[in-house]
C-alpha positions as CSV (number, residue, x, y, z in Angstrom):
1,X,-51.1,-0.3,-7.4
2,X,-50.4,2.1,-4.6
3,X,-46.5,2.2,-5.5
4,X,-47.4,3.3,-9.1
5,X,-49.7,5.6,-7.9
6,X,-47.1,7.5,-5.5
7,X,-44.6,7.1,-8.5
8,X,-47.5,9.0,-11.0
9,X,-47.7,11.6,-8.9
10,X,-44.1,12.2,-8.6
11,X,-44.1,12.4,-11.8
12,X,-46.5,15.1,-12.1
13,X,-44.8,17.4,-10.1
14,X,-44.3,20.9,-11.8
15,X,-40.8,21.3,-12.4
16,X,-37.7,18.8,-13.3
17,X,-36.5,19.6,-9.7
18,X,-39.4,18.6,-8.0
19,X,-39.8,15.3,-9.8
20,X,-35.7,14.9,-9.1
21,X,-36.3,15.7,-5.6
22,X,-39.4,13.5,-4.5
23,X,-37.6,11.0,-6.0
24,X,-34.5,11.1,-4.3
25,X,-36.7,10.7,-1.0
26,X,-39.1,7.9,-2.2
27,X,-35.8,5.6,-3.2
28,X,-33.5,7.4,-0.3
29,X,-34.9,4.6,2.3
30,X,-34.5,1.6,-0.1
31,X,-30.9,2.4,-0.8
32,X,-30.3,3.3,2.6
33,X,-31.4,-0.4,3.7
34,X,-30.2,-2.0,1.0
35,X,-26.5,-0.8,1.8
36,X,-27.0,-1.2,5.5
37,X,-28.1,-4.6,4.6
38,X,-25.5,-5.3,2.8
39,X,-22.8,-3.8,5.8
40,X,-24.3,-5.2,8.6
41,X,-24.9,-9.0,6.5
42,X,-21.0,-9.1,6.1
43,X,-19.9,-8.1,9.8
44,X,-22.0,-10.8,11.0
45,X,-19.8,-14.0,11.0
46,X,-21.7,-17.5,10.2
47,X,-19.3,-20.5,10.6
48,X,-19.0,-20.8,7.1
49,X,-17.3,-17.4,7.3
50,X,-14.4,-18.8,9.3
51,X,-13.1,-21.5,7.0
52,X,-10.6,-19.4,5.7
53,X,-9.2,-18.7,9.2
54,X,-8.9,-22.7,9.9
55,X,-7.2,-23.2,7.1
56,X,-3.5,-24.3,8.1
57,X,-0.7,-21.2,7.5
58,X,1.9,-24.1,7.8
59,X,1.7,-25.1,4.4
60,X,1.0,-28.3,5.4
61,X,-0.6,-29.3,2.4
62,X,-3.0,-31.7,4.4
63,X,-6.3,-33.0,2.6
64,X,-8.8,-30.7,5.3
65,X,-6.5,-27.5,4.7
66,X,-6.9,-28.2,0.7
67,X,-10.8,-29.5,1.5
68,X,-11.3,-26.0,3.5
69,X,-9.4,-23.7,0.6
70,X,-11.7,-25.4,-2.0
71,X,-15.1,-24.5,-0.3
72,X,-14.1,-20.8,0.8
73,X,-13.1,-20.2,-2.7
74,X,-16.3,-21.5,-4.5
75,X,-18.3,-19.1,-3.1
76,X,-17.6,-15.9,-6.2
77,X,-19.8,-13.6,-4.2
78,X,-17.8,-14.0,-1.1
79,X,-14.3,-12.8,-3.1
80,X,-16.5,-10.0,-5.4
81,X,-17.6,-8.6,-1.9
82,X,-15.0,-8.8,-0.2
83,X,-12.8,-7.0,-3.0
84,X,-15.6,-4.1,-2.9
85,X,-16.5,-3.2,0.4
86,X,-14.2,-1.3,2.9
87,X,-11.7,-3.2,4.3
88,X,-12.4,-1.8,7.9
89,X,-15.1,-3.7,7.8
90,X,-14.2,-7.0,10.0
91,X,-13.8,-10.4,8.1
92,X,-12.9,-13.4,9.6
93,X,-10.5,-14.1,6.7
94,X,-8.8,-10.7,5.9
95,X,-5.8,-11.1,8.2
96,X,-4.8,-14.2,6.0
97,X,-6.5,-13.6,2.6
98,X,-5.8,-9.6,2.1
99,X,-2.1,-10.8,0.3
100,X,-3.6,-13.0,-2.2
101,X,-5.7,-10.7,-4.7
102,X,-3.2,-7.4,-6.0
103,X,-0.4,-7.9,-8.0
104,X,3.3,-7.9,-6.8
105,X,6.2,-6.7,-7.8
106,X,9.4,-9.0,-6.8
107,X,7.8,-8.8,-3.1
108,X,5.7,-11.1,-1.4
109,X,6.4,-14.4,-3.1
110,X,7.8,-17.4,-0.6
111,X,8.3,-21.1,-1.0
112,X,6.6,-22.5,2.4
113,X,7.9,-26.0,1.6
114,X,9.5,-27.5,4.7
115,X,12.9,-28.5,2.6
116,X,13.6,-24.9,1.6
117,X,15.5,-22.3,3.9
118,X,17.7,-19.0,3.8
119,X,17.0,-15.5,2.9
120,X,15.7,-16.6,-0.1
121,X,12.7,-18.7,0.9
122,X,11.2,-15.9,3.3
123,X,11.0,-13.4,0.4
124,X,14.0,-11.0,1.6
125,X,15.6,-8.3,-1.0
126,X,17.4,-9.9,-3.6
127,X,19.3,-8.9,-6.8
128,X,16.1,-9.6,-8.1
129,X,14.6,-6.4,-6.2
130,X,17.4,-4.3,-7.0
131,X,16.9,-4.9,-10.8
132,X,13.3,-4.0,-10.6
133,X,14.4,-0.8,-8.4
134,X,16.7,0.0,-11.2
135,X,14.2,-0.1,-14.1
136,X,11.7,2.1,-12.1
137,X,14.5,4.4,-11.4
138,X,15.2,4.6,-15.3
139,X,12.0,4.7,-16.4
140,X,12.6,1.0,-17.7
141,X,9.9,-0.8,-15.7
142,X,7.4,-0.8,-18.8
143,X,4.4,0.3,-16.5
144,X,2.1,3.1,-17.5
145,X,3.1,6.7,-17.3
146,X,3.7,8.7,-14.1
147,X,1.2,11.5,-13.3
148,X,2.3,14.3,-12.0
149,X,1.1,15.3,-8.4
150,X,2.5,18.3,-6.5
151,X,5.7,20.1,-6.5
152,X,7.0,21.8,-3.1
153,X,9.7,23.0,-1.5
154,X,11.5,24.6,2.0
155,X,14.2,26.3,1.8
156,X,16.8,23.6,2.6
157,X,14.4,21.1,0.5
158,X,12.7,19.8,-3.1
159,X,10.0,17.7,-3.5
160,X,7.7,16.7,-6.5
161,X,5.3,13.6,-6.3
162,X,3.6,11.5,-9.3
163,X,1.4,8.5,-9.3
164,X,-0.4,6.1,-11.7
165,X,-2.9,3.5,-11.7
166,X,-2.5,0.0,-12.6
167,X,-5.3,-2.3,-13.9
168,X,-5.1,-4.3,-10.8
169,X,-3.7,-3.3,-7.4
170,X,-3.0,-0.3,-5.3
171,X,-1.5,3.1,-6.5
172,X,1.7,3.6,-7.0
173,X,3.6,6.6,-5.9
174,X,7.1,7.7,-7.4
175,X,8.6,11.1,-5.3
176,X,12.2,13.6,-6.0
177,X,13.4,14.6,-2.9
178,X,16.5,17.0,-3.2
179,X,17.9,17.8,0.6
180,X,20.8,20.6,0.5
181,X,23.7,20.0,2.0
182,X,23.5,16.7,2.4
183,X,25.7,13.4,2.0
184,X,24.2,10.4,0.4
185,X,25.5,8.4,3.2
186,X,23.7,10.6,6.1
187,X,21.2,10.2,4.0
188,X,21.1,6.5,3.8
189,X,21.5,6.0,7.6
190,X,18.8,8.2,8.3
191,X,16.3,6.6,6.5
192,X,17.6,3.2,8.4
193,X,17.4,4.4,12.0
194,X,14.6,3.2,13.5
195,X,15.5,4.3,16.8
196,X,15.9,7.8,15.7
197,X,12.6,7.5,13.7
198,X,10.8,6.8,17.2
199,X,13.0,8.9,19.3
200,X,12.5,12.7,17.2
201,X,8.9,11.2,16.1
202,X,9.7,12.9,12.5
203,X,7.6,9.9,11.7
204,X,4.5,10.9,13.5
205,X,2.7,7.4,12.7
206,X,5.0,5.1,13.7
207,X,4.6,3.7,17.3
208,X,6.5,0.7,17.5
209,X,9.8,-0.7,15.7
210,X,11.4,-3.8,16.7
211,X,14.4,-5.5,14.8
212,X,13.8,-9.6,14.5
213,X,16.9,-10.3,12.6
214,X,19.4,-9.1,10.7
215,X,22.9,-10.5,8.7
216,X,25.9,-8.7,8.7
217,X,27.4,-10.6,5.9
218,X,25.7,-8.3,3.8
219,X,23.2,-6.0,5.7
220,X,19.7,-7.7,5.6
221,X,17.5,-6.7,7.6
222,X,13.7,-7.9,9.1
223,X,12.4,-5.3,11.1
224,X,8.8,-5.1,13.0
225,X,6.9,-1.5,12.5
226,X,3.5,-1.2,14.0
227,X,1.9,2.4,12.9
228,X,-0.8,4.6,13.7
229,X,-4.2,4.8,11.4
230,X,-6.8,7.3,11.4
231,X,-9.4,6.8,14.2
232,X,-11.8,4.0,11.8
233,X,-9.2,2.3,11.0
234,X,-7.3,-0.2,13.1
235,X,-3.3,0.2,13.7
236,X,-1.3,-1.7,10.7
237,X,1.6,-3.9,11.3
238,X,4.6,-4.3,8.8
239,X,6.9,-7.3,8.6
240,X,9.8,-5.7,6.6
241,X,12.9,-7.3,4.4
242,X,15.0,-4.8,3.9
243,X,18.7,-4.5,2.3
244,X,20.8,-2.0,0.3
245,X,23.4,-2.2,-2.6
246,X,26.0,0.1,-3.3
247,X,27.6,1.3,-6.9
248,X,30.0,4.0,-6.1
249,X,28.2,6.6,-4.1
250,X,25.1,5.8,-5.6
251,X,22.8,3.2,-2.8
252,X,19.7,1.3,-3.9
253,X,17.7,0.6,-0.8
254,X,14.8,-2.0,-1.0
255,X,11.9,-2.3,2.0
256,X,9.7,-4.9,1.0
257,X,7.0,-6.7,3.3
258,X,8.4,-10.2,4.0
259,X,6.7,-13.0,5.9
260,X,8.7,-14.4,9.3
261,X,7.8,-17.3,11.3
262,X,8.9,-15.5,14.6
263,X,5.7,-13.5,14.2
264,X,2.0,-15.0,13.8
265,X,-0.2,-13.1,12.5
266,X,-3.1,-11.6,14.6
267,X,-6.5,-9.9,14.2
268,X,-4.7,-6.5,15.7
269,X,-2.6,-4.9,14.5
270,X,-3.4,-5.6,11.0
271,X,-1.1,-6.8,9.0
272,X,0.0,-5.2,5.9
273,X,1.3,-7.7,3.4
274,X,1.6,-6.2,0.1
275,X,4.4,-3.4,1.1
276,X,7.0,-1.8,-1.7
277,X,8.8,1.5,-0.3
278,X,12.7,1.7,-2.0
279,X,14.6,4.6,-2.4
280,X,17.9,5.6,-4.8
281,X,20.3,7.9,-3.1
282,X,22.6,9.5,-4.8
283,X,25.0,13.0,-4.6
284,X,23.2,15.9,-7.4
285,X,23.8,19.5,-7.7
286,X,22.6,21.8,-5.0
287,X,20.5,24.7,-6.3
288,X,23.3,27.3,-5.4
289,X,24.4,25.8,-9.2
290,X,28.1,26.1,-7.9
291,X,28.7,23.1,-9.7
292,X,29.6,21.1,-6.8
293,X,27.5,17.8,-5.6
294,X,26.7,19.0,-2.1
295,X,22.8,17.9,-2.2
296,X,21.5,14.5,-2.0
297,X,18.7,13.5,-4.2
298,X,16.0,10.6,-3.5
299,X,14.3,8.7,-5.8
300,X,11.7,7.0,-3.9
301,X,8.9,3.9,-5.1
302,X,6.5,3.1,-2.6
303,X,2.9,1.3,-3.5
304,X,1.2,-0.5,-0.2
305,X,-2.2,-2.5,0.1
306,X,-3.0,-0.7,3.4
307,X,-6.5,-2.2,3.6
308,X,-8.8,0.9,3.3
309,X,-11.0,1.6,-0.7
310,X,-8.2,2.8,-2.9
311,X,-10.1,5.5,-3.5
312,X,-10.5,6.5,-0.1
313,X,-6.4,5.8,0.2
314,X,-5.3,8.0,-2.6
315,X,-7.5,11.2,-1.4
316,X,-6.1,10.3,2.1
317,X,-2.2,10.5,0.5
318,X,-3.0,12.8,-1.6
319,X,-4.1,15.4,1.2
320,X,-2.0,14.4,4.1
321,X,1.0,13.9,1.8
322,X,3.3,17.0,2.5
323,X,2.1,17.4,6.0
324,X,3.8,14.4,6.2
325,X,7.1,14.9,3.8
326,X,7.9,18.3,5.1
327,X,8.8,16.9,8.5
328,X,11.6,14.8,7.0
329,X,13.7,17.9,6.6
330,X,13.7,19.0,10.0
331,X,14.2,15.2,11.2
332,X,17.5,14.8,8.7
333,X,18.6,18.1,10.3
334,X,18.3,17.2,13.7
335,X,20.1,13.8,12.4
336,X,23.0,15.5,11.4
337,X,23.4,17.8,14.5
338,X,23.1,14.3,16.5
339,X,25.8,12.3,14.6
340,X,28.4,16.2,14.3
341,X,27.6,15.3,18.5
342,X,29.8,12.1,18.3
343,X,26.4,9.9,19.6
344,X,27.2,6.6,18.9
345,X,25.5,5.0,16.1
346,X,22.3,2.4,16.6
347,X,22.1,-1.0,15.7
348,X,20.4,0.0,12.5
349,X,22.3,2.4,11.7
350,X,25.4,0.4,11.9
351,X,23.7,-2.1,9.6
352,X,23.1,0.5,6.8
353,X,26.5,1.2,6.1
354,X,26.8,-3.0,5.2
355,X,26.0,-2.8,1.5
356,X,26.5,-4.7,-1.2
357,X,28.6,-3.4,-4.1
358,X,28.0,-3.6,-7.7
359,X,29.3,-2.1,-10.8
360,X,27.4,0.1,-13.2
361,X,27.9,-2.9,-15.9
362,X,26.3,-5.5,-13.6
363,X,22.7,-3.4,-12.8
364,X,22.1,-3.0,-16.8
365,X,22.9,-6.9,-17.2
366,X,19.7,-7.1,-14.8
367,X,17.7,-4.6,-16.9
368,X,18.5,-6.9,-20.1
369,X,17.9,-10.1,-18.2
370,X,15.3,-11.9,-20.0
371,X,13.7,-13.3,-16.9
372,X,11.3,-9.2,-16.1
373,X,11.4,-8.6,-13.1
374,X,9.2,-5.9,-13.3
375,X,6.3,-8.1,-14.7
376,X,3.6,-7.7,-12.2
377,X,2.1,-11.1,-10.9
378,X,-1.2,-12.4,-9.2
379,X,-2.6,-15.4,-8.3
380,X,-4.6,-17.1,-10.3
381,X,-7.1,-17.6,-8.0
382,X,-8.1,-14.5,-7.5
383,X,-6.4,-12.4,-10.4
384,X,-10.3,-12.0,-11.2
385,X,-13.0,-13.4,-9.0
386,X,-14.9,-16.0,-11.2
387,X,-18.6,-15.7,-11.5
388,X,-20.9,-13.0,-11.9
389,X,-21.4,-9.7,-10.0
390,X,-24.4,-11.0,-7.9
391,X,-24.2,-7.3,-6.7
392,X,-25.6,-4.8,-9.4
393,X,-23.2,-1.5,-9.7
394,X,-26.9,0.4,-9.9
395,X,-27.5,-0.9,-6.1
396,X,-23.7,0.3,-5.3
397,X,-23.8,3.5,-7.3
398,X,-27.5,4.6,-6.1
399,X,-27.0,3.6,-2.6
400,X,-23.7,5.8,-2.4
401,X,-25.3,8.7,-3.8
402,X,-28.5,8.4,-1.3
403,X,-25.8,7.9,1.5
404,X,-23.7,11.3,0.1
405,X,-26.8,13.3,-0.3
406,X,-29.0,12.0,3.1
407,X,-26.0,11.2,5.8
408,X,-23.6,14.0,5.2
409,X,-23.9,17.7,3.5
410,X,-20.1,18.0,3.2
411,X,-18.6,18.5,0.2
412,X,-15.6,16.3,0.8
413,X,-17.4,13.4,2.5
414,X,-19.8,13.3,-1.0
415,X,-16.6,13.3,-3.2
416,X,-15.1,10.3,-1.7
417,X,-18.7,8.3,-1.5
418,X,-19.0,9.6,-5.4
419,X,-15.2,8.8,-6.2
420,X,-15.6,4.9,-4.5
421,X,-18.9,4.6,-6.5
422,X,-17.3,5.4,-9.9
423,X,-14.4,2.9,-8.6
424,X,-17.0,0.2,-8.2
425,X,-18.6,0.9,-11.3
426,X,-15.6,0.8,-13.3
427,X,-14.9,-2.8,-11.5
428,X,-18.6,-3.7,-12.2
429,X,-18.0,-3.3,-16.2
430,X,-14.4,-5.1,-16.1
431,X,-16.6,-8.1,-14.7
């Protein structure tokens, strides 16, 4: 009785923004707890928390790895939570379970049977890629509509930026980036120098690059990239397959995240499996409108699962986007003054100019192939997690608005608490 006494008199109060107010502060501490609860239940690891991490990466397909698999995925609450809470938060299992619940493009899929080998069976680029490159590149892929984002510009460069929002998975970002007087070949090699990219720092997150095999038969590429994270966030490693194609001047370049046995996985840096970032380079008309092809466009597709709220990612891109972009130009720049020096090229650089060529009448045979290579794909095991939401959206929603309107005053801290909420909430209904 002395609850519904306290709640009585709330009610009583005077004015709507009383009542609104006392209320706030009588349910502030139950939200409060209930979402600390919830954080500080899931960093602490019981042993039952660690099956996923025993499981066998070898594919060994032995009777305990299956035994292990079965009980980590009967527990529905385990995947829902996992799914909805920030991904900074530590779990045993993330480093080898953060690959299996966002769909793929023609990326991540590899056959870990023992009797398979080659390029092939690790997941590297393959005409299968470059088709689905070509679609998005055309506006063929059959996905939902681009949005537009910004449009900016230097005075040596163009840049506009869209994205869109699939049912399942991270955002996707398409970009235009016109550089003046430019060659689609400097272009190309500038993108592929690592050692460049870590040498001018143009790339202000990337620490580390390291290249762990490559083919010159026809250019592929697996490279090593460790980069930089804001401060709660741990540093993200990429395991990257990379190749390009050539028709006439035109290059498709695929970056895809590939496994490789020469690299376990570790709890830091975090891997990043789920990795698309491709680019069409091509000669275009500069803005001088002289008619002549002296500017080099690039269409880029790039969608990642970096492991943070998607919500909390896109504001993140969203703000820090051209920060980041508008130091390409300068990098390219300094590029070209270093290559007009006669500096000899690096190892990556020498292995962007292998490329393999195909006609104009070969990429449209892969559009019309029947076999999509654009269809998006999941796992069935965890396309949707199975079972009910044993966590209400009402405790997520309410305990994100007492945490926006008691822990911080900001403006943009409240907007990205409010913007995860809604995300949650629209996840809650789906289930």
């Amino acid at each position: 009785m002395g609850l519904v006494s306290v709640f009585w008199e709330i009610l009583r109060k005077p004015t709507i923004g009383d009542v609104l107010s006392e209320l706030l502060v009588f349910v502030a501490p139950l939200w409060v707890a209930v979402i600390l609860g919830v954080l500080v239940g899931w960093a602490w690891k019981p042993k039952w928390a660690n099956l996923g991490r025993e499981m066998s990466t070898d594919c060994s397909g032995s009777k305990d790895s299956e035994s292990a698999l079965t009980r980590f995925s009967s527990l529905p609450s385990l995947n829902l939570m996992k799914f909805q809470l920030p991904s900074c938060i530590p779990w045993s299992s993330d480093d080898g379970a953060q690959k299996d619940s966002f769909p793929l493009s023609p990326t991540l899929h590899s056959n870990c049977s023992s009797s398979e080998s080659g390029k092939e069976n690790l997941g590297f680029p393959t005409d299968e890629d470059l088709g689905y490159l070509f679609k998005l590149a055309e506006e063929k892929d059959g996905g939902p509509a681009w949005i537009h984002m910004m449009d900016k510009s230097t005075p040596t460069m163009v840049y506009q930026a869209w994205q869109r929002d699939l049912e399942i998975g991270p955002t996707q970002y398409r970009s235009r980036t016109v550089f003046d007087d430019a060659t689609p070949e400097m272009v190309r090699d500038f993108f592929w120098d690592d050692d460049f990219r870590l040498k001018s720092k143009w790339d202000e997150m990337l620490l580390t690059a390291e290249t762990l095999e490559s083919s010159p038969p026809d250019g592929t590429m697996a490279v090593q990239w460790v980069r930089k994270f804001p401060f709660f966030c741990s540093d993200r490693e990429y395991l990257i397959g990379r190749r390009i194609w050539a028709s006439g001047r035109t290059y498709y370049c695929v970056t895809k995240g590939v496994p490789h046995p020469s690299v376990p996985r570790k709890d830091k840096p975090r891997r990043v499996d789920l990795f698309f970032s491709s680019w069409r380079i091509r000669a275009v008309e500069s803005r001088k409108g002289d008619g002549q092809l002296s500017a080099c466009e690039v269409l880029l597709f790039h969608h990642e699962n970096m492991g943070i709220p998607w919500e909390i990612a896109k504001l993140g891109v969203k703000l820090g986007m051209w920060g980041t972009v508008r130091r390409i130009d300068p990098g390219l720049r300094e590029y070209q003054k270093e290559r007009a020096s006669g500096a000899p090229l690096s190892h990556c650089a020498s292995i962007a100019r292998i490329n393999t060529e195909v006609t104009a009448g070969y990429l449209r045979s892969l559009e019309s192939r029947s076999n999509d290579s654009s269809e998006l794909e999941t796992h069935n095991s965890s396309e949707k997690p199975s079972g009910k939401n044993n966590i209400p959206k009402f405790v997520i929603v309410g305990g994100a608005i007492a945490v926006a309107c008691i822990l911080d005053r900001g403006l943009l801290t409240k907007a990205v608490i409010f913007g995860v909420a809604r995300r949650f909430a629209k996840i809650g209904r789906r289930l």
